[in-house]
C-alpha positions as CSV (number, residue, x, y, z in Angstrom):
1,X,22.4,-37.0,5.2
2,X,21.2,-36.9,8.8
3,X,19.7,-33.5,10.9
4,X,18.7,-34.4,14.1
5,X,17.6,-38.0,12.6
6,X,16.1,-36.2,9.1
7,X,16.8,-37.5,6.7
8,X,16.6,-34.1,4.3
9,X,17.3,-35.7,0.7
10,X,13.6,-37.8,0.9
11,X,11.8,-34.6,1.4
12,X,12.5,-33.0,-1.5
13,X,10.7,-33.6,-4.7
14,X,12.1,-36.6,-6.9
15,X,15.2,-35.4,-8.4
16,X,14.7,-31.4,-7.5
17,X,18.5,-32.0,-5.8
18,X,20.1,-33.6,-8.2
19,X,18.7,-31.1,-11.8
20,X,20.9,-29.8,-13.7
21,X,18.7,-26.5,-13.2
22,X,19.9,-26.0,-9.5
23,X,22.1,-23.0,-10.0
24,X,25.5,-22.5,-7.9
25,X,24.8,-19.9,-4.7
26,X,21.1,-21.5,-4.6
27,X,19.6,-21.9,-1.0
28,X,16.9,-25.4,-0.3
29,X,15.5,-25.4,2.9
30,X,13.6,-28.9,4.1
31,X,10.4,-29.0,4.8
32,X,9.9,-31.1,7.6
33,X,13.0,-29.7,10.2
34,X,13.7,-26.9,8.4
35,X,17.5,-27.1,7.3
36,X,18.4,-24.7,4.8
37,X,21.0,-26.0,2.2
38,X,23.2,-24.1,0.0
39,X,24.6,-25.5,-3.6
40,X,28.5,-25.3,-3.8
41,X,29.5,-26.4,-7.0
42,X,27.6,-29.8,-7.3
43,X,27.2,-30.2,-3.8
44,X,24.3,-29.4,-1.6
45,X,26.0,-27.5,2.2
46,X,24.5,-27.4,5.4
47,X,24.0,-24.0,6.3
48,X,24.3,-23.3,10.2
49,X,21.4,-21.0,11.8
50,X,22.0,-17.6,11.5
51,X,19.3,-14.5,11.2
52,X,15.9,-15.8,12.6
53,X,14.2,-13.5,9.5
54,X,15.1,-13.3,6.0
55,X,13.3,-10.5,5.0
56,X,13.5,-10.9,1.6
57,X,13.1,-15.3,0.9
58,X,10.7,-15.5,3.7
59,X,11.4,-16.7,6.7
60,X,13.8,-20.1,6.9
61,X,12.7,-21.0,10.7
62,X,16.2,-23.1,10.9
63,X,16.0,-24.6,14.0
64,X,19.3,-25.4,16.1
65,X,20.9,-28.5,15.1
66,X,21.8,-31.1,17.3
67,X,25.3,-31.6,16.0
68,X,28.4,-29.5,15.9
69,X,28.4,-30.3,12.0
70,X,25.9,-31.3,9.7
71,X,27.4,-33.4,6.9
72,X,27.0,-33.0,3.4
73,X,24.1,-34.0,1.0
74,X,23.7,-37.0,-0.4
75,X,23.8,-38.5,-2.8
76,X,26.2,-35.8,-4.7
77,X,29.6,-35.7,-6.4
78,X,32.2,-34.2,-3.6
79,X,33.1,-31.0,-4.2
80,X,35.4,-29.9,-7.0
81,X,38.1,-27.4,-6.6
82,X,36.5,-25.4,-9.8
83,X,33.6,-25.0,-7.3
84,X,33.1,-21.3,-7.0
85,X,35.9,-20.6,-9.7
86,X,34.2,-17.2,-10.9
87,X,32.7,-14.8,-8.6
88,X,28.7,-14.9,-8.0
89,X,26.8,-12.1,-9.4
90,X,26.4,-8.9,-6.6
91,X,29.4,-9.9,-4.7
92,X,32.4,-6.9,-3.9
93,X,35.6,-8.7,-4.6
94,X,38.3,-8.4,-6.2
95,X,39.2,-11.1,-8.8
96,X,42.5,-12.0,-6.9
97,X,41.2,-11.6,-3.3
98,X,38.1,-14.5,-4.9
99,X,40.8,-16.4,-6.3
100,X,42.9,-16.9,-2.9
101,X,40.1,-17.7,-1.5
102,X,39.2,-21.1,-0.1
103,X,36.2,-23.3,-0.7
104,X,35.4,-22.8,2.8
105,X,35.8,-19.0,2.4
106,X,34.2,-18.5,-0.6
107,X,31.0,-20.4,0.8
108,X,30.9,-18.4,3.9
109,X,30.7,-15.4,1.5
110,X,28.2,-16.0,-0.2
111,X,26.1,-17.2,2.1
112,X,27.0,-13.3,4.0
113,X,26.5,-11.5,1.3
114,X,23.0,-12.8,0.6
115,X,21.6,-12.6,4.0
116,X,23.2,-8.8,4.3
117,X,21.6,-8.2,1.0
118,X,18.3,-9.4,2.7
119,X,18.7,-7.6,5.3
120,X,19.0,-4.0,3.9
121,X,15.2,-3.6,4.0
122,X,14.6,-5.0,7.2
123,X,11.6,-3.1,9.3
124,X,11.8,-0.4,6.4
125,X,9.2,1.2,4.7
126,X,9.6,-0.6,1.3
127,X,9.2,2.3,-1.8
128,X,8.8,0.3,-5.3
129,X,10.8,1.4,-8.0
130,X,8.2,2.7,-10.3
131,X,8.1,2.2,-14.4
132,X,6.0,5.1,-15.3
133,X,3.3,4.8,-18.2
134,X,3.9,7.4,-20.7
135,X,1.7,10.1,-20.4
136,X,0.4,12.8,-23.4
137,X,3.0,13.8,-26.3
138,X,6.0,10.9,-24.8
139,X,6.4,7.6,-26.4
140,X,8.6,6.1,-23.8
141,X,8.5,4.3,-20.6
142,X,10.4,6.3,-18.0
143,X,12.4,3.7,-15.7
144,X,13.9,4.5,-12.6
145,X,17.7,4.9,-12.5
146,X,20.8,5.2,-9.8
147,X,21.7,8.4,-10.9
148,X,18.0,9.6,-10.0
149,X,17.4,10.7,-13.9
150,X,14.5,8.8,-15.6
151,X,15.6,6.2,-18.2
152,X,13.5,6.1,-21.6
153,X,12.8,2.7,-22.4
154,X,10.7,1.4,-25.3
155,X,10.2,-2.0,-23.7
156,X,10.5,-3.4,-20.2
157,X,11.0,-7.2,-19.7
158,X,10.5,-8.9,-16.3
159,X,8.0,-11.6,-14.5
160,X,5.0,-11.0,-13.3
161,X,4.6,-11.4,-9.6
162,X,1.8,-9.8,-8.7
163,X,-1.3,-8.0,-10.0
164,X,-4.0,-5.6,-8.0
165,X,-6.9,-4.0,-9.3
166,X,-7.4,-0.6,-7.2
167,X,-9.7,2.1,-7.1
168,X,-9.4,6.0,-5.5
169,X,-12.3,8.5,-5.3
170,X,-11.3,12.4,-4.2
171,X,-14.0,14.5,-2.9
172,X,-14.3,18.7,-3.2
173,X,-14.9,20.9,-0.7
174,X,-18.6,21.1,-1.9
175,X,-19.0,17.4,-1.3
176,X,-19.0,16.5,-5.2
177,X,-16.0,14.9,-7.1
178,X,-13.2,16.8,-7.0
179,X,-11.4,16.4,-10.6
180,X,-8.9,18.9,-9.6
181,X,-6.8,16.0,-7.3
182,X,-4.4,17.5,-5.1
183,X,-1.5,15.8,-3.2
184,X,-3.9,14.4,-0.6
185,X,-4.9,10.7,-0.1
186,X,-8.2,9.9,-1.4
187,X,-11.4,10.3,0.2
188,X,-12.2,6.6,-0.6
189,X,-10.3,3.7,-2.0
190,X,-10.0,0.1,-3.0
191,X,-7.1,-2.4,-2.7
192,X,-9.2,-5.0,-4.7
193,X,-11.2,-3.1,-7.0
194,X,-14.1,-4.7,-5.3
195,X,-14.7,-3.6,-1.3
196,X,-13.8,-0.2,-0.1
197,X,-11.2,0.2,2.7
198,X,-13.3,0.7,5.9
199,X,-13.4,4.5,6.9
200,X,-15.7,7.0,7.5
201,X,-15.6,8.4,4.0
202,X,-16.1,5.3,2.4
203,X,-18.9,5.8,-0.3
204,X,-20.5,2.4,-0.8
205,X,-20.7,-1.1,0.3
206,X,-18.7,-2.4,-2.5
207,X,-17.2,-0.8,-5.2
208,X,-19.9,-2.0,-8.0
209,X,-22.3,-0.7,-6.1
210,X,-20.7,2.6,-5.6
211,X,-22.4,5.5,-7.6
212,X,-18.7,7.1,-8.4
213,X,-17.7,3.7,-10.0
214,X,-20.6,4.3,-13.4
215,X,-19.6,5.2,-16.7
216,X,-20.6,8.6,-17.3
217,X,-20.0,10.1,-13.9
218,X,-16.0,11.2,-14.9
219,X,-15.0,14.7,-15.8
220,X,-16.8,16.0,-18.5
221,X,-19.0,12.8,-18.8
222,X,-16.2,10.4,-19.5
223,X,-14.9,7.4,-17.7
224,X,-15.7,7.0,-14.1
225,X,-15.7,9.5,-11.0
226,X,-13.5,6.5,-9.0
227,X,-10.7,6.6,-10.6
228,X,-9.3,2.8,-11.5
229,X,-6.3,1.3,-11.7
230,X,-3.7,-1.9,-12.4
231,X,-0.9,-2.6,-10.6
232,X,1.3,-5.1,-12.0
233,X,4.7,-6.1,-10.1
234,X,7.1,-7.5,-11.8
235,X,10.4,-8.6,-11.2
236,X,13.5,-7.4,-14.1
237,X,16.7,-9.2,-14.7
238,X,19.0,-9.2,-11.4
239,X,16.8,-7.4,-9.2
240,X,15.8,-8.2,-5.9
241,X,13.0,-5.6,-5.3
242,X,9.9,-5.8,-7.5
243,X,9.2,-3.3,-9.7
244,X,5.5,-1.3,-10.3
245,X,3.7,-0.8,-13.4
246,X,0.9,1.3,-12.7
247,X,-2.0,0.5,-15.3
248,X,-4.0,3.0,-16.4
249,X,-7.5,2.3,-17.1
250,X,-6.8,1.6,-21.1
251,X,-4.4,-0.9,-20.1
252,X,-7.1,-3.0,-18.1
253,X,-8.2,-5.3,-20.8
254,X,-5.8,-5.7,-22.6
255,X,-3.6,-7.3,-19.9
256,X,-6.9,-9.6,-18.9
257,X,-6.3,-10.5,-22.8
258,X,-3.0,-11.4,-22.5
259,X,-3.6,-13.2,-19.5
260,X,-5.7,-15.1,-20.7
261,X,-3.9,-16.3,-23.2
262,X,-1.6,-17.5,-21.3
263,X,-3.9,-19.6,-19.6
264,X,-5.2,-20.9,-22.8
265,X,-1.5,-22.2,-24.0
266,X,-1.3,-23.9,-20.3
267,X,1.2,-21.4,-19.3
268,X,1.1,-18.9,-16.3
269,X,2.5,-15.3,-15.5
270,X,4.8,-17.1,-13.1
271,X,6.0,-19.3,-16.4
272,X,7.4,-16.5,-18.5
273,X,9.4,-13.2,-18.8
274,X,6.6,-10.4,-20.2
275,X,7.1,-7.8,-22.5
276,X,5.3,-3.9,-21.9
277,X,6.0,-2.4,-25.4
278,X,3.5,0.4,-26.3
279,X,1.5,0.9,-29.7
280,X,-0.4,4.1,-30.9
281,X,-4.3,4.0,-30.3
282,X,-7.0,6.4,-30.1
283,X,-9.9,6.7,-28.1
284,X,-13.6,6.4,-29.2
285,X,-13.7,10.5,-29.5
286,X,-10.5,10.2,-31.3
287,X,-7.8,11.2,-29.3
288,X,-4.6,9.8,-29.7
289,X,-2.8,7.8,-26.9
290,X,-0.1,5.6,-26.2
291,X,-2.0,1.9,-25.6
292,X,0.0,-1.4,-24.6
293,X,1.2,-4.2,-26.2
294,X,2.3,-7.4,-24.4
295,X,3.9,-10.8,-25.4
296,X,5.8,-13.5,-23.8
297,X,9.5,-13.0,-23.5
298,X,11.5,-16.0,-22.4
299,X,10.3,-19.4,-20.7
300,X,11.6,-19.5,-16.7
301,X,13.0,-22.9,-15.3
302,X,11.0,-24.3,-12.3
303,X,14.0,-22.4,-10.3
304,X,13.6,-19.4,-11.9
305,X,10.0,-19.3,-11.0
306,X,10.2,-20.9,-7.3
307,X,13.1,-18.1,-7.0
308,X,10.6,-15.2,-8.1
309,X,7.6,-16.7,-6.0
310,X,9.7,-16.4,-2.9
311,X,11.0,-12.7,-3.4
312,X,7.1,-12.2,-4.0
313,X,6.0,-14.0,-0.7
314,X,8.4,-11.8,1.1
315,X,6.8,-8.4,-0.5
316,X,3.4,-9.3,-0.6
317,X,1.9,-7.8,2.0
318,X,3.8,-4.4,1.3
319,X,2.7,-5.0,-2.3
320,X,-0.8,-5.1,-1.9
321,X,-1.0,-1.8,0.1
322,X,0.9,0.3,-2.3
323,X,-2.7,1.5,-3.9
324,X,-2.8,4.3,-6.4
325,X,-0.9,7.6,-6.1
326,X,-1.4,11.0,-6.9
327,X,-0.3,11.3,-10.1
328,X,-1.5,8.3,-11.2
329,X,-5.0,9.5,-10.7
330,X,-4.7,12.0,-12.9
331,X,-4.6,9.7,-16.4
332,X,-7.0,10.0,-18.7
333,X,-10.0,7.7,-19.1
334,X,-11.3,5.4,-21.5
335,X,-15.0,5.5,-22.9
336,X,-16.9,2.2,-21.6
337,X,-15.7,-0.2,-24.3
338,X,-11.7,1.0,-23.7
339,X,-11.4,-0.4,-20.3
């Protein structure tokens, strides 16, 4: 197949086009003139220049073509008429109206739908749908819902997409810590765990450095003053948003563990589906909390994982800022050894 003399097919990787692991609806865009392709049944669809930005796939930078028509894939089956038999996951139709439906027209729909569904959070201020840690006396995750009611969950499943170590100090009126934290943005924070944010109020250098950041210097002795946190994104089942997991600091090492691990068994967080279940565990003073427990869930085709990469691409820099909130400050801290 031919784009402005490209030939698109010989710069993809050996045999990418032709897996069985392509999935129907999925988008390919070449890398040396930029055509994006769209999989119809078992053939790959030139897909004519629309929206300069994709907010959420990154952006496609499609340049005009030179033809009226750009002509089908090759090497590929033609099209059959089962193509597009069963409507794709997210989109509003009725069974009949899908079934009346033309090749042609069913194409054209899906390629709408997707780029109006990436669309929806263009130039907003992205919010992260937030799966809160349990705190004292619950034994659940509490997951966000449509309805607005928490969900309790004992287990959340997704893949990992991103990780940030962060840090937040709040200072008192007198100067001193303030342990009482308000709904105010901290004094001084991290988005790396390692370099303050520039500011005025920043406290230190770097963050190891920082006199808030030693053991010892938390409320009544414990933990630390700077207040440290994980966040993990990670992306569930049929969503299109990531989702947070906010850490606390008991949570630290064990993830590094599991992490890790996968390294070890030549695997990556990219690889696999992961699995936040919570076990009882007590502190080094005895008090009883809700720790973590990870394993691997399900093993993700190279689609599944280029798929997830590019929704993470898209959010990163959103990601990345998020830092620690309010009420996240506020968990309890582990002795030296916990964290």
């Amino acid at each position: 197949m031919a784009k402005g003399g490209c030939r698109c097919d010989t710069y993809a990787a050996p045999g990418f086009l032709q897996s069985t692991e392509r999935q129907n609806g999925e988008r390919w865009i070449c890398p040396r003139c930029f055509q994006a392709w769209i999989l119809v049944g078992d053939e790959w669809i030139a897909v004519k220049p629309g929206r300069k930005k994709d907010p959420l796939r990154g952006p496609s930078r499609v340049s005009s073509p030179t033809h009226e028509e750009v002509p089908p894939m090759t090497p590929s089956a033609p099209a059959s008429s089962t193509a597009l038999a069963t409507i794709p996951n997210g989109l509003p139709f009725e069974e009949t109206e899908w079934a009346a439906m033309s090749e042609v027209e069913k194409t054209e729909a899906l390629t709408f739908f997707r780029e109006e569904s990436a669309t929806t959070t263009e130039g907003l201020q992205v919010t992260f749908p937030r799966a809160k840690f349990p705190t004292s006396g619950s034994s659940f995750w509490e997951l966000p819902s449509v309805t607005g009611e928490p969900e309790a969950a004992k287990e959340i499943e997704g893949v990992v997409v991103c990780k940030q170590n962060t840090r937040a100090w709040w200072m008192g009126a007198d100067g001193a810590t303030s342990f009482e934290i308000t709904n105010t943005a901290p004094t001084c924070s991290s988005l790396d765990g390692i370099k303050p944010v520039e500011s005025e109020d920043r406290q230190a250098e770097t963050c190891l450095k920082c006199p808030h950041a030693q053991w010892g210097t938390g409320k009544e002795g414990r933990g630390q003053a700077c207040k440290s946190r994980l966040n993990v994104f990670i992306l569930r089942p049929g969503d299109e948003i990531p989702t947070l997991i906010s850490l606390p600091p008991t949570a630290i090492k064990p993830f590094g563990a599991y992490a890790v691990g996968l390294r070890q068994k030549k695997s990556a967080l990219i690889a696999v589906t992961t699995i936040f279940g919570l076990q009882d565990a007590k502190s080094s003073g005895g008090t009883a909390y809700k720790g973590i427990a990870l394993r691997m869930g399900k093993p993700l085709t190279f689609a599944e994982m280029k798929a997830a990469r590019t929704i993470s691409d898209a959010f990163e820099a959103a990601m990345r800022s998020r830092g620690i909130q309010v009420d996240e400050a506020a968990a309890e801290d582990p002795e030296p050894g916990e964290a």
